[in-house]
C-alpha positions as CSV (number, residue, x, y, z in Angstrom):
1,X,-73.6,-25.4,-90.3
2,X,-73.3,-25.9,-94.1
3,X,-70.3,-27.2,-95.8
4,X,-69.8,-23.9,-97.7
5,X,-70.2,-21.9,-94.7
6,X,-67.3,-24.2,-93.0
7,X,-65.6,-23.8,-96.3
8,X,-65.5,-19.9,-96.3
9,X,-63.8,-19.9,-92.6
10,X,-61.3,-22.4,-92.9
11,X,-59.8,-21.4,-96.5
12,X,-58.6,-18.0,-95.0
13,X,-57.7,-19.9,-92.5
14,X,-55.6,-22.4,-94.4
15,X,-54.3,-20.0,-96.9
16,X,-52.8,-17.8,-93.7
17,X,-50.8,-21.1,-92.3
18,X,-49.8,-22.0,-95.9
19,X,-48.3,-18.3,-96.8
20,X,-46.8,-18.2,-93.1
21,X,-45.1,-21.6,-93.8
22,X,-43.7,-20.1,-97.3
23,X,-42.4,-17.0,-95.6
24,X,-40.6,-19.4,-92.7
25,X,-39.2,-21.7,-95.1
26,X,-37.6,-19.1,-97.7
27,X,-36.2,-17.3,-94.5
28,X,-34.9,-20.3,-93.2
29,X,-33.5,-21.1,-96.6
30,X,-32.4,-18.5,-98.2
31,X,-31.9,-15.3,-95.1
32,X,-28.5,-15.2,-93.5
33,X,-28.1,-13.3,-90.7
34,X,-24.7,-11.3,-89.4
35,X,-22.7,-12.1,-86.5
36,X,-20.4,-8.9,-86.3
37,X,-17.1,-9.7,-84.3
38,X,-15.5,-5.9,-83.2
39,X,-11.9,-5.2,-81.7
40,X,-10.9,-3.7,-78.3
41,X,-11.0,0.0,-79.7
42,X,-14.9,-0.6,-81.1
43,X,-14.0,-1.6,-85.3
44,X,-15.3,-4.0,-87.2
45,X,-12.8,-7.0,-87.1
46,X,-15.2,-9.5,-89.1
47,X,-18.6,-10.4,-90.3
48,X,-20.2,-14.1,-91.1
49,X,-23.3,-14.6,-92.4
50,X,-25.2,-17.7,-90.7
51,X,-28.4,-19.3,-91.4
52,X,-30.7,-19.2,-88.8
53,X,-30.3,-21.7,-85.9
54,X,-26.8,-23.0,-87.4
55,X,-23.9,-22.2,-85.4
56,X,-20.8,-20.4,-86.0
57,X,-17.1,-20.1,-84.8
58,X,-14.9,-17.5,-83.5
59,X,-11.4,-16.5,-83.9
60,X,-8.6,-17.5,-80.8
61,X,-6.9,-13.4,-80.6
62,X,-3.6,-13.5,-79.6
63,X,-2.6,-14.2,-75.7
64,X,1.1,-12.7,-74.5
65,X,2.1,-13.5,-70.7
66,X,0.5,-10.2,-69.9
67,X,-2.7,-10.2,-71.7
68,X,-4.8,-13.1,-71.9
69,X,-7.8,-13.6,-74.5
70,X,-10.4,-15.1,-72.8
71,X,-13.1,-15.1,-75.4
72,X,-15.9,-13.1,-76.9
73,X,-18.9,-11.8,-75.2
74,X,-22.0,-10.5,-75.9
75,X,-22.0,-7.2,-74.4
76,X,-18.5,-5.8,-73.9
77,X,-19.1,-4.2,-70.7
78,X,-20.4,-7.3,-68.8
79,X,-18.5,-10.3,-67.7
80,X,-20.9,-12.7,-67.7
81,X,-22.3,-12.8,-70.9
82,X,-19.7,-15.6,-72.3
83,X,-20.8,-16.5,-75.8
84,X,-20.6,-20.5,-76.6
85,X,-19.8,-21.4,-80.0
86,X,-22.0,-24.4,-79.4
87,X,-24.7,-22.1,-79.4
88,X,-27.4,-21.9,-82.5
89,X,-27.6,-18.2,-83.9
90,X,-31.3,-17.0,-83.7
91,X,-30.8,-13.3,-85.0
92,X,-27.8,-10.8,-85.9
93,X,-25.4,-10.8,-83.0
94,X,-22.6,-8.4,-82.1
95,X,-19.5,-9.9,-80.4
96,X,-16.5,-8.3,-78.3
97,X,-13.6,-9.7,-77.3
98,X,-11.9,-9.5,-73.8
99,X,-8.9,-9.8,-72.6
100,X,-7.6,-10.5,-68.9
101,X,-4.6,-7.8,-67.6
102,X,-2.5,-8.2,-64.7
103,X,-3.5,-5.9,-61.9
104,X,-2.2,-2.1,-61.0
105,X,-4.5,-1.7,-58.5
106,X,-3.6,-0.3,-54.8
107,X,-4.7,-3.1,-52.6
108,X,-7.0,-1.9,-49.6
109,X,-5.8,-3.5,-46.2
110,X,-8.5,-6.1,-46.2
111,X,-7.4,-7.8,-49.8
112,X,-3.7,-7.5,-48.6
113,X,-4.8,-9.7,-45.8
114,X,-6.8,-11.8,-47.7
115,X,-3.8,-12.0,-50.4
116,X,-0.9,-12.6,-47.4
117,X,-3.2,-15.5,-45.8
118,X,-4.5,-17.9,-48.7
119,X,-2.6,-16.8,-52.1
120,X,1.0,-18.7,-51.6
121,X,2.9,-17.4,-54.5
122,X,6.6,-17.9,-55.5
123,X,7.6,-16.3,-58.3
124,X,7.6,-18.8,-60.3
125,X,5.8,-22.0,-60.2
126,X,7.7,-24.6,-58.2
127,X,9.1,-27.9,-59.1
128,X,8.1,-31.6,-57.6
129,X,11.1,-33.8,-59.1
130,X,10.2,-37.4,-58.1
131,X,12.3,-40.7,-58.4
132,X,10.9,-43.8,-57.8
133,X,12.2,-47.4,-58.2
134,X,8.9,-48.4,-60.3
135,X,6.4,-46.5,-61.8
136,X,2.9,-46.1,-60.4
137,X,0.5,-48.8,-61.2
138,X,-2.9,-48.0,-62.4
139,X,-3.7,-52.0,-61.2
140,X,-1.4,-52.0,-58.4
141,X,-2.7,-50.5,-54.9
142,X,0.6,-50.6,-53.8
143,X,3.3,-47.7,-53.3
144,X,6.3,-47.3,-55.6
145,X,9.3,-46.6,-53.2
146,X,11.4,-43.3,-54.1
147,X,12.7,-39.5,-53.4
148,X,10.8,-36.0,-53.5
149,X,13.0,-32.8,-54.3
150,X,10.9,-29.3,-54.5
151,X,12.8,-26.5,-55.9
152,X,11.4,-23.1,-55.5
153,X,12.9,-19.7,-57.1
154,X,13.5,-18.7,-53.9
155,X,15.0,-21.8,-52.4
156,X,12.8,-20.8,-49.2
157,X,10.9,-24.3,-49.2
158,X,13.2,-26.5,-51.2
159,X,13.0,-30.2,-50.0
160,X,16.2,-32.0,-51.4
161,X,15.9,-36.2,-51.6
162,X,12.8,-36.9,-49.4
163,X,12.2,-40.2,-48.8
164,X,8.5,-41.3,-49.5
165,X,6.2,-43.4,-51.2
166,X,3.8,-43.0,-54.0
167,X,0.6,-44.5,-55.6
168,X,-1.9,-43.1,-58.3
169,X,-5.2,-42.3,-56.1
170,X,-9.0,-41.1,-57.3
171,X,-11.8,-43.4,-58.0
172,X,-12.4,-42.2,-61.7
173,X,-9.3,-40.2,-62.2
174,X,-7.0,-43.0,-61.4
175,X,-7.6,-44.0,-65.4
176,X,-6.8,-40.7,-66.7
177,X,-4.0,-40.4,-68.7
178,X,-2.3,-37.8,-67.2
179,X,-2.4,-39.4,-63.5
180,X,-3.2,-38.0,-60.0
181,X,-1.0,-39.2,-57.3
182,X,-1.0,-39.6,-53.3
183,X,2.7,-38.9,-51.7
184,X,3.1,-40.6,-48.3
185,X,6.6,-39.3,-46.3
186,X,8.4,-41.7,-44.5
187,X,8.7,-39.3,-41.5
188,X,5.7,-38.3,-40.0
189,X,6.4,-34.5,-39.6
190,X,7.3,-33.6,-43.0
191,X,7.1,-29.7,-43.4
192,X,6.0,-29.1,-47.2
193,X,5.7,-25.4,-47.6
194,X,6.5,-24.2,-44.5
195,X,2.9,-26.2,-43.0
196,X,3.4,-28.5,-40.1
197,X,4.6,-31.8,-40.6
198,X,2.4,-34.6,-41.8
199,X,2.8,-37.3,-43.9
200,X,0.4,-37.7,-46.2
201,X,-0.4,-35.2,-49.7
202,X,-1.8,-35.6,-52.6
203,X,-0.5,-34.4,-56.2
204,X,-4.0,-33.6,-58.0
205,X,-3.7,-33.6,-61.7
206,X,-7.4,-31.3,-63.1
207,X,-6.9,-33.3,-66.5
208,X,-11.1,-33.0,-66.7
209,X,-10.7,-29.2,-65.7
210,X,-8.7,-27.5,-69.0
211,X,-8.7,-23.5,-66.4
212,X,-6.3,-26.2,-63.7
213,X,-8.1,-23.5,-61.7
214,X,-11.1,-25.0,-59.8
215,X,-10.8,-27.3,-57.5
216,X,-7.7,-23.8,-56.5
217,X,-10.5,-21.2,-56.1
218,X,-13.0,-23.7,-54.2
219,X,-10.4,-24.6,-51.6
220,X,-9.1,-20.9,-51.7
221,X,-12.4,-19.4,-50.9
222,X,-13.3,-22.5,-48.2
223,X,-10.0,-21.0,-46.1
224,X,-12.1,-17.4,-46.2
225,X,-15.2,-19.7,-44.3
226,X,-14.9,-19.7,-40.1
227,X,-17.5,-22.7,-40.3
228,X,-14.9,-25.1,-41.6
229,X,-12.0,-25.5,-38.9
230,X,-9.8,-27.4,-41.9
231,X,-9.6,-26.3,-45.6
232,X,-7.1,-28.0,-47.5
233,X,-3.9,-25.6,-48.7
234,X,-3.0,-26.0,-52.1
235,X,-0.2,-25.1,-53.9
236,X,0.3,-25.2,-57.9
237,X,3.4,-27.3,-58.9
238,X,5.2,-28.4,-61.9
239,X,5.6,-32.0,-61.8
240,X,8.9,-34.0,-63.5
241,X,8.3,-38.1,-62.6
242,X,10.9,-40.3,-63.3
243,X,12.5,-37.6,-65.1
244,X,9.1,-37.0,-67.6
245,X,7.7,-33.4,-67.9
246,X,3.8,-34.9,-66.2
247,X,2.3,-31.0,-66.2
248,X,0.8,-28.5,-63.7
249,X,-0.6,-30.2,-60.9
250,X,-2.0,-29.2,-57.7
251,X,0.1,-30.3,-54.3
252,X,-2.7,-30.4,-51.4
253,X,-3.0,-31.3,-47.9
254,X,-5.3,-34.6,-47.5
255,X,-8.5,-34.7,-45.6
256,X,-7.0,-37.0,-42.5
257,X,-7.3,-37.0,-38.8
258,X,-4.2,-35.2,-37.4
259,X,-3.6,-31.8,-35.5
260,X,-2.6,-30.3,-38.6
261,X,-5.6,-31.3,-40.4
262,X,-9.4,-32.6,-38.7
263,X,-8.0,-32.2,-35.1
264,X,-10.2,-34.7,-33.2
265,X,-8.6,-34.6,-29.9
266,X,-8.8,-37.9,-30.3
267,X,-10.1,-40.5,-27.5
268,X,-9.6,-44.0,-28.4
269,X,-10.6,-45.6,-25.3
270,X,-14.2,-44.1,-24.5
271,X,-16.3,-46.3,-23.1
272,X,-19.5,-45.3,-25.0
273,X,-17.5,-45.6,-28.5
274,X,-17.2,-41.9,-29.0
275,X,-13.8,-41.3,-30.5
276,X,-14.3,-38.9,-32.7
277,X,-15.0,-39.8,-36.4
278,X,-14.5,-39.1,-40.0
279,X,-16.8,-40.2,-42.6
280,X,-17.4,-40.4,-46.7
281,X,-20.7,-40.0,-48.0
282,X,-19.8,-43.1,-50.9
283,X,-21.3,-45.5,-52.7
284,X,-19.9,-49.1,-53.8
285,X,-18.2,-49.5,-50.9
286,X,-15.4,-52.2,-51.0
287,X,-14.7,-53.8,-48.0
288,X,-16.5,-55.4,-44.9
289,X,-19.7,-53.7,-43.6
290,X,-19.3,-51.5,-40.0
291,X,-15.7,-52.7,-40.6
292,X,-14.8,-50.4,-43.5
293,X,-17.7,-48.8,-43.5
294,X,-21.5,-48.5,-42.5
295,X,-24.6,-48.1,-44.1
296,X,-27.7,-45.6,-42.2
297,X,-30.7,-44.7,-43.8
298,X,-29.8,-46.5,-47.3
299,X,-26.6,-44.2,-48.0
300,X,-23.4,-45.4,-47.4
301,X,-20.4,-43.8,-45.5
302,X,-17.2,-45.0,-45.7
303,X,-15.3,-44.5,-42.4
304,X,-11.8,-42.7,-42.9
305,X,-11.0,-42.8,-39.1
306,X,-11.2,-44.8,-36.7
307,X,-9.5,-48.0,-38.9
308,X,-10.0,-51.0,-36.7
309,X,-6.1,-51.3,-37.4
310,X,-5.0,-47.9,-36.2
311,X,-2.7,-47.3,-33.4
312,X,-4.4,-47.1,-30.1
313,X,-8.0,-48.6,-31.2
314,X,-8.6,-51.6,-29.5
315,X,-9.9,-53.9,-32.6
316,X,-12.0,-55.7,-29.6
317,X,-14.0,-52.5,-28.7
318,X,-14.0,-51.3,-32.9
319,X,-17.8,-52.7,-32.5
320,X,-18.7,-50.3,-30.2
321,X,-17.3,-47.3,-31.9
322,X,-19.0,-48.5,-35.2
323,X,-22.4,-48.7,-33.2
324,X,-21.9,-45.0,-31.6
325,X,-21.3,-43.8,-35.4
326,X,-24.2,-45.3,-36.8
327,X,-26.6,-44.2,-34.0
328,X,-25.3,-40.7,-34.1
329,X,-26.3,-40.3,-38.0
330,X,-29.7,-42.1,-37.1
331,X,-30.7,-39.5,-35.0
332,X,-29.4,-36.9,-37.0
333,X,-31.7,-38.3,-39.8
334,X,-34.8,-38.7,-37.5
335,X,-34.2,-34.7,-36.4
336,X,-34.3,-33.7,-39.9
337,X,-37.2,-35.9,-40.5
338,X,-39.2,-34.4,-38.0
339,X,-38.1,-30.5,-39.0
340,X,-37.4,-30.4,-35.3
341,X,-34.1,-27.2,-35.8
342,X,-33.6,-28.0,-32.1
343,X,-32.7,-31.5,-32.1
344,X,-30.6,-30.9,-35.2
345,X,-28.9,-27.5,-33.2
346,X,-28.5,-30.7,-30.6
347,X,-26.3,-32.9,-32.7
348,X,-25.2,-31.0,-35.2
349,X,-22.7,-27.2,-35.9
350,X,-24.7,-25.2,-38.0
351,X,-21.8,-22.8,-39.6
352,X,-20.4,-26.0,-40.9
353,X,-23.8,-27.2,-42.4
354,X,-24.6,-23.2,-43.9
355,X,-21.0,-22.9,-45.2
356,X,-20.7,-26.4,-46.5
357,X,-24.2,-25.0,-48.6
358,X,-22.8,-22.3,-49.5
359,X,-19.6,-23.8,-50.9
360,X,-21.4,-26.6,-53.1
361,X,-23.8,-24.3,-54.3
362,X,-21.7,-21.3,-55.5
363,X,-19.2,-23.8,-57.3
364,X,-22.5,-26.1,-58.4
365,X,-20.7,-29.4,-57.1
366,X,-21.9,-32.6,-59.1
367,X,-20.0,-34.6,-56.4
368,X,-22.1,-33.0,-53.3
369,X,-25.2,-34.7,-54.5
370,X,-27.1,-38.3,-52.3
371,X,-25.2,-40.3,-54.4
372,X,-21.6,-39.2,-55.1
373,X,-18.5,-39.4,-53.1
374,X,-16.2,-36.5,-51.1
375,X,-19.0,-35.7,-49.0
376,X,-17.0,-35.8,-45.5
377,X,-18.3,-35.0,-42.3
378,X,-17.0,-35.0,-38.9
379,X,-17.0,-35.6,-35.4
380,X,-14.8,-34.5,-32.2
381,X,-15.3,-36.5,-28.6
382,X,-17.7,-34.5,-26.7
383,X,-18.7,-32.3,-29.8
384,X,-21.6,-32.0,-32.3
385,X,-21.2,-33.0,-35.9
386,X,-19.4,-31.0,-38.4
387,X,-19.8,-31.2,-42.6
388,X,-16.2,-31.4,-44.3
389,X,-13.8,-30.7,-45.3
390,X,-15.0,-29.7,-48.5
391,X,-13.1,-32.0,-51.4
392,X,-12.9,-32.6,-55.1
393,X,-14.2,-29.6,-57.1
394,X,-12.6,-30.3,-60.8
395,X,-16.4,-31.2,-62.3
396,X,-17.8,-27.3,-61.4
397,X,-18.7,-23.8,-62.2
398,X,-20.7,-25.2,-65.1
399,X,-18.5,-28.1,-66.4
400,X,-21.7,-30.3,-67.0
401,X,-24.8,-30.0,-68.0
402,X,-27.2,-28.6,-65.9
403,X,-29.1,-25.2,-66.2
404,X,-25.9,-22.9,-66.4
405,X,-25.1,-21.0,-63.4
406,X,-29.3,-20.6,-62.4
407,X,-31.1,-22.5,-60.4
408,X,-30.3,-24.3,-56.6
409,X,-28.7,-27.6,-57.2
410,X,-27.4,-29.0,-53.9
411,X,-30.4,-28.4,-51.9
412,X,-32.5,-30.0,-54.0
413,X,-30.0,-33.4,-54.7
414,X,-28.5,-33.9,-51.4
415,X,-31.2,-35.6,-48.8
416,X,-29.9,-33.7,-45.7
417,X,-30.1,-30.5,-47.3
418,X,-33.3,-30.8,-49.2
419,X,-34.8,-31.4,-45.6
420,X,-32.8,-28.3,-43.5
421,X,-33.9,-25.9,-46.9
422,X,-37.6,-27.2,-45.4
423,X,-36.8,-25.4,-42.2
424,X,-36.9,-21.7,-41.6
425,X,-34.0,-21.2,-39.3
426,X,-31.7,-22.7,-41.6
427,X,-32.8,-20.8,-44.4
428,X,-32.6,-17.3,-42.2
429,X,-29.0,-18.5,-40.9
430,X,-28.0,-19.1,-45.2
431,X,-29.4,-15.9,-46.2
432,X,-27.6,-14.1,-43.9
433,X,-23.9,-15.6,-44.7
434,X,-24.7,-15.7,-48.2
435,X,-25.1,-11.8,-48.3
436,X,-22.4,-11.4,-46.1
437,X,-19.9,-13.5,-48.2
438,X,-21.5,-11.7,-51.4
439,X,-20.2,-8.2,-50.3
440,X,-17.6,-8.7,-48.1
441,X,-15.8,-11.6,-49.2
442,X,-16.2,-12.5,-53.0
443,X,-14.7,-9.6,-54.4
444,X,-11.2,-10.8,-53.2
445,X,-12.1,-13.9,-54.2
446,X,-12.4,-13.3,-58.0
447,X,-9.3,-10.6,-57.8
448,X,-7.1,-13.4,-56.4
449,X,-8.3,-16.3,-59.3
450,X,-7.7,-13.2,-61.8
451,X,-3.9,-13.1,-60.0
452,X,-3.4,-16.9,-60.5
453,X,-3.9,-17.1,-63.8
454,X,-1.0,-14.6,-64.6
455,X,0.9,-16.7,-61.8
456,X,0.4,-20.4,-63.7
457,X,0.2,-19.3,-67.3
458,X,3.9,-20.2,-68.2
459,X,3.3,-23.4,-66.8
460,X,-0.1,-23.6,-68.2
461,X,1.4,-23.3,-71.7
462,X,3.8,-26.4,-71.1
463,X,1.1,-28.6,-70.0
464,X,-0.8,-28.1,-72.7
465,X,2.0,-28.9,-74.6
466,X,2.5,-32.2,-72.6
467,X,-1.3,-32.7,-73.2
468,X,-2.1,-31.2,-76.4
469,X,-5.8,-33.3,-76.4
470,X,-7.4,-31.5,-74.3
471,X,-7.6,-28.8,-76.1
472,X,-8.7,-30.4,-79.3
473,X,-11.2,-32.4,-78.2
474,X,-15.0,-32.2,-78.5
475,X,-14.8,-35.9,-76.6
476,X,-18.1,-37.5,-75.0
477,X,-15.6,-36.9,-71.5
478,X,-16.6,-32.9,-71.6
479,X,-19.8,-31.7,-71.4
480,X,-21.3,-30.0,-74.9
481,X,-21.2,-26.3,-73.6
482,X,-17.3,-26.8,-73.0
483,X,-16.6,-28.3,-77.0
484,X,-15.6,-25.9,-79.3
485,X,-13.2,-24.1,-76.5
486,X,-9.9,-24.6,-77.8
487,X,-7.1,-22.2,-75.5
488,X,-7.2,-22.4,-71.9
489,X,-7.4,-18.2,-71.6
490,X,-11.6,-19.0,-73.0
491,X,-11.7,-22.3,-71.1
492,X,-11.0,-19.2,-68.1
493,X,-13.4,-17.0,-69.6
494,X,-16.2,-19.4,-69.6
495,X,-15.2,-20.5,-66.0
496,X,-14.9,-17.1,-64.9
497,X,-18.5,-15.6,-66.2
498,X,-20.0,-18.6,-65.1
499,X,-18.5,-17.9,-61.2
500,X,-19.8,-14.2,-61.6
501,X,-23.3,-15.0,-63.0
502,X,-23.7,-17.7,-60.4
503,X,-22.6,-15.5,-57.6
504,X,-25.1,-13.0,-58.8
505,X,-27.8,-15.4,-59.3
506,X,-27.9,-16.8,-55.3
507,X,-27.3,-13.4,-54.1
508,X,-30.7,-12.7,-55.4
509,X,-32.0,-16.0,-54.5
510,X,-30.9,-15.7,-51.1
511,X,-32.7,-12.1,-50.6
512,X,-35.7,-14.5,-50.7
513,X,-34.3,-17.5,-49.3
């Protein structure tokens, strides 16, 4: 072909790209485009102009104790169309606010159940006053020595001078500044709350979770799941240390063998080593190896109980319970490895195994992955092995980056499940509890986190005011999606559209599961 016949095509050509690349410039330039922000009753509040892909802000409305702003949305109607600030603007955009009301509903008989079982509610927030003779030690494992006094509107539960001990707890959130705490009674049947005695709890701080609200409605809707025999109850607390305003914290049950917690009808003295067993999926172990814990497959488990030091285990036999453990998650892994459901059926409970799914997955659990911790599982004498209890839920519902509320996570990060999401029974036995919990179960759910945020705000207000940094903060600590949030009611609103839309999003994926 002749140059001037390649000339004639490509000049057109060129000249096209050229004007194209004009037009795109000058709009990217020079045209704005309008994000329209509208009140409740449908007027104009305001109206920025934006260049294209440059971000904007929004205004913080007005929150009372009785109506809660918890940020603006895209379409006014639907509650899970949260709009981040973070967000680039790539046309004109029309935002609504919403606002969060306390409930007049009539509640049928099945949420007044649900209500009178796992939402404990007093009033008023209670009050942990604590005294101790030192303060807890970030470097120092050991417990500070003191009293515990709750005080309760209603005076029903107050504890008045409890002897106890106390020592900041969590792997990560040990360094925090606002510190999380394990509280261990002197007496062994300590009744907190009306539960049965025990002595161990732990006082859970959610500095990394700015709603104070997840790791409440993760343990709340665990309690509504048959497959777990042991949820932890959790109960919202103000907390005064050493006569210092610490903030709203959570007061929780631990995960421990006991008959108030993982009953293991414990055996101490079998003769094949099967005692019943409690242990941590982990990583970094410290210790001594099938002493503190043991390692099967590559992965790491720390063993919570038996200790080789706790009453009634023979330390001379501990070898043999070690070796029982170990061999019993062996074959647990070679089942799976084979895809033979039988075997698995064999060793294993499968309600625990769907239900322990379908907990990580709705709350989209960073820590439930092959290589975090506060992945317990379980075993009685004589029994098969059960996941949980499900623990530590402050990094979810879309507190990290990660595809927003779409897309299976757990199934695909966690080794066990990656290989029982191979195998069709599983997969029917999901789909069916997942629809079931859909429509029967996660309405109350989301009606009873609605009801706690009325319940904590007061409090929530003072610990912001204790911790004003977190919400002012765009720090490398929180994810990008959550900078940019600066009031706890649209910390909620993001939390809360993220819960629907993922709720919706593997209801649909399960029809196909």
């Amino acid at each position: 072909m002749k140059k001037s016949k390649i000339f004639k095509i490509v000049t057109p050509i060129l000249t096209l790209l050229v004007t194209v690349g004009i037009l795109c410039g000058y709009i990217f330039i020079f045209h704005m485009f309008r994000v329209s922000f509208y009140n409740e009753d449908g007027s104009l509040f305001l109206e920025k102009k934006v260049k294209p892909f440059q971000t904007t802000t929004g205004e913080i409305l007005p929150s009372t104790e009785d109506k809660i702003f918890i940020g603006w949305f895209t379409d006014g109607k639907d509650d899970r169309t949260f709009f981040h600030f973070t967000e680039s603007v790539k046309g004109n955009m029309k935002l609504y606010p919403k606002f969060l009301e306390p409930t007049d509903r009539d509640f049928s008989e099945e949420e007044s159940l649900f209500r009178a079982q796992y939402v404990t509610m007093f009033g008023e927030v209670p009050t942990v006053r604590i005294t101790t003779e030192s303060s807890p030690d970030i470097e120092k494992p050991e417990y500070a020595f003191g009293v515990f006094s709750l005080d309760c509107t209603d005076g029903a539960f107050n504890m008045d001078a409890v002897a106890m001990q106390m020592r900041l707890r969590g792997n990560f959130s040990r360094y925090l500044p606002k510190g999380s705490y394990k509280v261990k009674f002197d007496k062994k049947n300590t009744s907190v709350f009306g539960n049965s005695g025990n002595k161990n709890w732990a006082l859970v701080a959610n500095y990394l979770d700015r709603t104070l609200l997840r790791n409440y409605v993760t343990y709340l809707t665990a309690q509504t799941l048959d497959g777990f025999d042991f949820a932890p109850k959790t109960y919202f607390v103000d907390l005064i240390l050493n006569g210092e305003k610490k903030g709203l914290y959570l007061l929780m049950e631990t995960v421990e063998a006991s008959p108030a917690r993982v009953d293991l009808e414990e055996q101490p003295t079998a003769a094949n080593g099967d005692t019943g067993f409690i242990l941590e999926q982990t990583w970094g172990a410290a210790g001594a190896e099938d002493i503190d814990y043991i390692v099967v497959g590559g992965i790491q488990y720390e063993i919570n109980y038996p200790k080789i030091d706790d009453d009634g285990i023979d330390p001379n036999r501990y070898g043999i319970i070690v070796a029982y453990m170990k061999d019993y998650v062996r074959r647990v892994n070679l089942a799976l490895d084979a895809k033979d459901y039988g075997a698995f059926l064999d060793l294993c409970d499968e309600d625990s195994f769907v239900d322990f799914l379908l907990i990580q997955e709705l709350s989209k659990n960073i820590d439930a992955d092959a290589s975090s911790r506060s992945v317990y599982f379980y075993k009685k004498p004589n029994d098969k092995l059960h996941m949980g209890p499900v623990w530590d839920f402050d990094q979810t519902y879309g507190t990290y980056e990660g595809g927003g509320p779409y897309g299976y996570f757990v199934r695909a990060r966690h080794l066990w499940f990656k290989k029982l999401t191979a195998i069709s029974e599983f997969c029917a036995a999901y789909r069916t509890r997942y629809i079931w919990f859909y429509k029967e179960v996660f309405p109350y759910v989301l009606n009873a986190l609605d009801d706690a945020v009325f319940y904590i705000y007061p409090s929530v207000q003072s610990n912001f005011e204790r911790w004003p940094e977190l919400l002012n903060t765009n720090s490398e600590m929180f994810h990008s999606q959550l900078h940019d949030i600066h009031s706890f009611g649209e910390h909620y609103g993001f939390m809360r559209s993220f819960l629907i839309a993922r709720a919706d999003w593997l209801y649909r994926a399960a029809l196909e599961f």
